[in-house]
N, C-alpha and C positions, 0 to 999 in steps of 0.2 A: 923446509926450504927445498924447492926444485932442483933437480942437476939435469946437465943432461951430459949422455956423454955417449960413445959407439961403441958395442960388441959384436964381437966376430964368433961366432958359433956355427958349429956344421948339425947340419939336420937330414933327416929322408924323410921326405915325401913321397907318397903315393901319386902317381899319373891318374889323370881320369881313367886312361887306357885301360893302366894297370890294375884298377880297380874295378872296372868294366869287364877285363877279363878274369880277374878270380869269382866274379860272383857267377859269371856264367859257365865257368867249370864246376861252382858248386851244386845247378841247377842238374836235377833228373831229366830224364829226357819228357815226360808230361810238362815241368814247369818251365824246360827249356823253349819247346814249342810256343806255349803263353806269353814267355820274353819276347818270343821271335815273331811272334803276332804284335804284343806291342810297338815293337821297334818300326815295324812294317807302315802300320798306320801311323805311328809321328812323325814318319822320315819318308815325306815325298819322293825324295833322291834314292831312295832304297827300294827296289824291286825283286820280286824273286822271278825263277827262271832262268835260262841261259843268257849271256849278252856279251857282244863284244866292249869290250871297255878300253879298247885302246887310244879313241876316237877320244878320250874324256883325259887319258895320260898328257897326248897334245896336247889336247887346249889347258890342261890344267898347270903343266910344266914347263909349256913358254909363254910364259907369263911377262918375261923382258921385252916381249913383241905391244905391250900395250906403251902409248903414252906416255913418255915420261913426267911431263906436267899434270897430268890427268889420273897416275897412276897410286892407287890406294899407298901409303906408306906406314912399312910396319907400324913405327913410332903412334902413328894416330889411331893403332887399332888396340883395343882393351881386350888383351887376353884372356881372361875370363870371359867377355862375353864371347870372344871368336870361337872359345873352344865350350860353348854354355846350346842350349837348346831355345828354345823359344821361350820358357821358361825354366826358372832355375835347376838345374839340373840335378840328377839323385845322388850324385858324389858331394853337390854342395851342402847338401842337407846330415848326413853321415859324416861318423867319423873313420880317421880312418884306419885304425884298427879297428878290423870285420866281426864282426859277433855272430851269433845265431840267432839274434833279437834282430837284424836287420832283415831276417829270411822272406823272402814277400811270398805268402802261402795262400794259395785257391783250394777250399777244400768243398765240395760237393756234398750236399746235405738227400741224403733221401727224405722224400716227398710222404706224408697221409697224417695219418690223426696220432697225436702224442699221447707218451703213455698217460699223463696227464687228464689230458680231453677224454681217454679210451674209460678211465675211473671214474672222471666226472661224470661222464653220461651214465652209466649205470647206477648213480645216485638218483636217480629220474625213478628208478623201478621200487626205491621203500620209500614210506611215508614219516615224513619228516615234518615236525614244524620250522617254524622259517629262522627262529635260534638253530635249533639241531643241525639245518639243510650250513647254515654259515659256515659251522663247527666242522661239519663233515667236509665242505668243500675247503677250510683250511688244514684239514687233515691231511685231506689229497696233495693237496698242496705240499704236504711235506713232506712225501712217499718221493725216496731219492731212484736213482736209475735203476739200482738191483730191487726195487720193493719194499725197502724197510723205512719206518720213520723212527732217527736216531735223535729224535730231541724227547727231553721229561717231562711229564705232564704240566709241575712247575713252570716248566719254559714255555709250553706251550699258550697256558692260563693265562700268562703275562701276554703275550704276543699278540691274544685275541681283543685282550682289552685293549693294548697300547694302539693296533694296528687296524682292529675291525667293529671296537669300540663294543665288543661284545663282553658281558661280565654272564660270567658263568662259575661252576665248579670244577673241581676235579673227577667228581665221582659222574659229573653229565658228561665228561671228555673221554672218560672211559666207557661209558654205556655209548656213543657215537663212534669211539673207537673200535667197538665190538660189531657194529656196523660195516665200517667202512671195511675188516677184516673178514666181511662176508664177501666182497669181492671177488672177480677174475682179475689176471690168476690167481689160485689158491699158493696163501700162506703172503699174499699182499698186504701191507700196514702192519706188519708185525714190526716188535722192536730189537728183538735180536735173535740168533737164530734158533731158540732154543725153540722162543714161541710161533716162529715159521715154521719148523717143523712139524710142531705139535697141530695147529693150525689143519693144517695139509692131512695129516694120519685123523682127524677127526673126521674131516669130509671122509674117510673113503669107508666102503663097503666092510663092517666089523667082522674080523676073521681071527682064530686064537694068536695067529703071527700078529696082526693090527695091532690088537689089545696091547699082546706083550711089546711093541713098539712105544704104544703111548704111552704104558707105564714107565719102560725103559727112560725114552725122552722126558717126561714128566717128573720121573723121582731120583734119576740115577745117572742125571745127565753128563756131569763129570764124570762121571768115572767110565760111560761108554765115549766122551769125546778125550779120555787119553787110554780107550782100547785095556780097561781093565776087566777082560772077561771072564777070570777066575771070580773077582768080587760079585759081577754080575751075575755069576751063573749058581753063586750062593745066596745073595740078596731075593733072587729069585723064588729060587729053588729048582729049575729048568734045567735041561738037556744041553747038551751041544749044538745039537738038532735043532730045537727051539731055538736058541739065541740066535743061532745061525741062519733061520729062514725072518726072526725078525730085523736081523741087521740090515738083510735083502731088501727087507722092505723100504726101510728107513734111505739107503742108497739109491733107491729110487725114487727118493723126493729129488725137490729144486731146491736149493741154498738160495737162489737166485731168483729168484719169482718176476721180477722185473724185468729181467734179458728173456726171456721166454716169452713178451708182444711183439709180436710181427711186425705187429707198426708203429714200432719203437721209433723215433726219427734218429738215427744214427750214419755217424761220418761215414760216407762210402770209400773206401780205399781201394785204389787201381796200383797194382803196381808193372810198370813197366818195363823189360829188364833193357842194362844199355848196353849191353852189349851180351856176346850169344858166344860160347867154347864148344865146337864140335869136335871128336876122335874121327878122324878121314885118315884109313892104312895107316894106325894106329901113332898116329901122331896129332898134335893140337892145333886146333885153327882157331884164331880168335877173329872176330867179325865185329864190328860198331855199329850200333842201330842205326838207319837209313835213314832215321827222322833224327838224329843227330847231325846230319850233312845236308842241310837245304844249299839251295841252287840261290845265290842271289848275284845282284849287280848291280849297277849305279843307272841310275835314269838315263833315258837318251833324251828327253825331253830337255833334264836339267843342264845336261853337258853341251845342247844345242842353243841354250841361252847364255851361256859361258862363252860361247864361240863367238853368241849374234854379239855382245858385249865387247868383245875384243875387237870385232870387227866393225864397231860402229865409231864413227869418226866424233859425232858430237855424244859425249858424256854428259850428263845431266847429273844434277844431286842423288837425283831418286834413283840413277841408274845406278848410281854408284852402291846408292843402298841395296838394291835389289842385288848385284852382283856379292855383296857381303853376305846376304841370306843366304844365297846359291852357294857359295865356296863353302860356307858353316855346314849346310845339309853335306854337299857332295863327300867334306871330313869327315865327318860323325857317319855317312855308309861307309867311307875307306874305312874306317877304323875299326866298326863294326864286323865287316867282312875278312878281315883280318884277325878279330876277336874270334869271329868261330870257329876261323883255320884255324889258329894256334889250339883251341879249347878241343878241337877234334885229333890235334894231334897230341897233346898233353894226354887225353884221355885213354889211346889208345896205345899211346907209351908207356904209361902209369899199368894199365891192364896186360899189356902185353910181361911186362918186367914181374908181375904179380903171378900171372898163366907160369912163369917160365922156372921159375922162384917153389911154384908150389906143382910142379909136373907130374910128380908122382901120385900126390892128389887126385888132379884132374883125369888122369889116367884110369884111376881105381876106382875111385869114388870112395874111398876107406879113411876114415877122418882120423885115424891113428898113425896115417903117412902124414898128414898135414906137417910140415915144418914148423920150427919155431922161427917168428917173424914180425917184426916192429918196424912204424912207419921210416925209423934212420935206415933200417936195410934197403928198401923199396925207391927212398930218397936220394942216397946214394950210386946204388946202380942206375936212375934216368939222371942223375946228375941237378935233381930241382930241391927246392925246399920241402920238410917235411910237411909247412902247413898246405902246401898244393897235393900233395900225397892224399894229406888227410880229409882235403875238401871232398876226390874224388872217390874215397874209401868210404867217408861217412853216408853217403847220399845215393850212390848208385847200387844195381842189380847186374849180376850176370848172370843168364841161363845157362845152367850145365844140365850134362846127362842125367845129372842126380839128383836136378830139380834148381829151381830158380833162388838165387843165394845175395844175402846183403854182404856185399865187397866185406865190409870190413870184420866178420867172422873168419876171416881167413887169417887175420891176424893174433900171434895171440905171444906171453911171455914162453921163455924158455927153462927148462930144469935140465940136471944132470941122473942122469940112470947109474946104476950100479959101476958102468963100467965105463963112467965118465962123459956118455956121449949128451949130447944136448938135445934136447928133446922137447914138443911144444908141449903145453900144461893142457892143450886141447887135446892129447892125447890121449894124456893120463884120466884127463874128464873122461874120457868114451870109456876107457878099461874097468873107471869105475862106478862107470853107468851099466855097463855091461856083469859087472860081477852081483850089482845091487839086483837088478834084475832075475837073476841066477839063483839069487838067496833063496833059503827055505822059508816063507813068510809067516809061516809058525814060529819060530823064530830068528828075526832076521838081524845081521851081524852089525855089532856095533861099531862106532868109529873106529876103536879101540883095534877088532880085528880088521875091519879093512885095511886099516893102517899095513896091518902086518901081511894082510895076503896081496897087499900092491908092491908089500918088501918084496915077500917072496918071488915077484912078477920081476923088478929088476928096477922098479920105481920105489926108492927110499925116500917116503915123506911121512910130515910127523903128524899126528893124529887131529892137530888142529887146521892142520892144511887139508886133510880131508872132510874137516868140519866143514872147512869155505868153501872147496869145491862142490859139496853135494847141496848148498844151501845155494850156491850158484848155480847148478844143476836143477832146483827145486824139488829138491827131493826129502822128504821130512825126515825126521830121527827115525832110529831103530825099533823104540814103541811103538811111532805111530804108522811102522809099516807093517803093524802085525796083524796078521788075519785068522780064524778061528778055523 
């Protein structure tokens, strides 16, 4: 059975505006420009350069001087569309709570031959029959961006038949496979990195170091990839000397065979910083990038047919629509031009309270000054929300003296030191960046001690928090930083 009945519920809603302006605080100064190109070209009414715009406040603001019989009336006009574009506009499509799925992202692809094509073609140079030539070029095919093909002969054998309607063996897959691993780069089409390796130390010029390289790699490869060079140096029967100049060798291969084409096609990335901190008679200057602050205004074109409209005595239907278009452009530039005030002031608000917050920092350049600092700190002193904070932390750059930095590295949790004070955990990372490095790599200190000699330093934490930081830090266990 139907009912019907009234509820009263309060709700927020997002404004176009509103929404209009967070995404363009979110934008970098590259993808802001791109916005600011698009805007340009769909909004006739929107011009850049200088312009008086007073001339448009008039005509727009006395608007009681039109007609009153003649005169547009709110009631008849469909909000949606008054405040909509020519079509449906990017707020109606979104929701609106903002995600990072709605990011609109221009990314620049460098231009020449893929690693792909660069493989293919040197299949041109052995002789193949035209099964083999298939096999090989679905091999290639399967050579991922670093070089290696991570699928099973099994899987492969299937794939050929399902996909290329080829029925072959395993043992033809491997004799093709032995092929395609004759390639540039060396140690290309291997399946994992035992056999890149190995690969790589066969091409090269046989030297007693080489040998003892291949053997290493070949018979005793665990126990030189967790650095057990006592067993190796028994298994052996070698020197220190020896394992030593073969190790060398081996660290001079590529893990990596596949990032080593030139003409890799890979994402170019620019970064652009949005804003610049210089020391001028030892104080902070903060600055906002100059392509952050374009020049625009409203058409004098469009505010002169706003005018001829009010001024013209017989209104027509079509005038009237023609005058709806006009008024729709001339809001959506107001609105605009308004959006990038506020976004250039948001911005350099947000950066300034950040500059000011981290001074001793900026002053030094020593990331052991860095404070501890969370986006409520930052939000509360400009007085805005944390997720505005966090739009312009996650996405911008600032140039400092000490090199050009993502905002939101300056952030970071806090701990307490020996003598209670609060202290940022980027700190304590540097100290114990700084002490790993220090170590003796013959034998280098375990969590265990670190623990104890960050005690000693005035930083009491427990041996599994220095677990996370150095894994955070990317730095490996204490075996596998040992050197012979």
């Amino acid at each position: 059975m139907l009912k019907q009945y009234l509820q009263f519920k309060l709700s927020q809603k997002l404004s176009p505006q509103q929404i209009q302006l967070m995404k363009l605080i979110q934008l970098p100064t590259q993808a802001f420009e791109q916005r600011l190109k698009q805007e340009l070209e769909e909004n006739p009414a929107l011009e850049s350069g200088k312009e008086n715009t007073e001339e448009y406040e008039d005509n727009f603001d006395n608007q009681d001087d039109f007609d009153d019989s003649d005169s547009i009336n709110a009631e008849d006009i469909n909000v949606d569309e008054y405040l909509s574009d020519d079509e449906i506009p990017d707020y109606r499509m979104q929701a609106n709570n903002y995600s990072v799925d709605d990011e609109e992202k221009s990314i620049p692809y460098a231009s020449g031959t893929s690693f792909t094509q660069h493989l293919t073609n040197q299949l041109n140079t052995f002789r193949l029959d035209e099964e083999g030539y298939k096999i090989a070029e679905f091999l290639v095919g399967s050579v991922d961006g670093s070089g290696y093909i991570r699928r099973s002969l099994p899987d492969i054998l299937d794939d050929l038949a399902f996909t290329q309607n080829v029925y072959t063996t395993e043992d033809k897959i491997e004799s093709v496979l032995k092929i395609v691993q004759q390639l540039d780069p060396a140690g290309v089409g291997a399946r994992n990195l035992q056999e890149c390796l190995l690969i790589q130390l066969l091409r090269k010029s046989k030297t007693p170091s080489i040998e003892l390289a291949i053997q290493i790699i070949d018979k005793a490869f665990d126990q030189f990839s967790k650095k057990h060079y006592k067993k190796l140096l028994q298994k052996f029967n070698i020197s220190e000397d020896e394992l030593k100049k073969a190790i060398l060798e081996i660290e001079h291969l590529n893990p990596k065979p596949g990032g080593s084409f030139s003409g890799n096609t890979r994402i170019v990335e620019h970064v652009v910083p949005d804003f610049t901190i210089r020391i001028i008679d030892g104080e902070l200057e903060l600055t906002l990038n100059g392509r952050n602050a374009p020049e625009l205004h409203v058409s004098r074109e469009y505010n002169n047919m706003l005018k001829g409209y009010k001024e013209s005595k017989d209104k027509s239907k079509s005038q009237k629509d023609a005058v709806m278009f006009i008024k729709q452009k001339l809001d959506a530039a107001k609105w605009f031009i308004e959006a990038i005030r506020q976004r250039q002031q948001t911005l350099f608000v947000t950066m300034s309270a950040i500059m000011h917050y981290q001074k001793d920092y900026f002053l030094s350049g020593d990331e052991r000054k860095l404070r501890p600092m969370i986006l409520k700190d930052i939000a509360e002193e400009i007085d805005m929300d944390i997720s505005t904070v966090s739009r312009v932390a996650n996405s911008k750059y600032v140039d400092t003296p000490y090199g050009t930095k993502l905002i939101k590295e300056f952030f970071s949790e806090s701990m307490k030191n020996d003598q209670g004070e609060d202290v940022s955990t980027r700190e304590i990372k540097k100290i114990l960046e700084t002490v790993i490095e220090e170590e003796g790599k013959k034998k280098p200190l375990t969590d265990e001690k670190l623990a104890k000699i960050l005690k000693e330093k005035g930083y009491p934490i427990a041996r599994r928090t220095v677990a996370k930081y150095r894994e955070q830090l990317d730095i490996p266990v204490a075996r596998l930083r040992k050197q012979i």
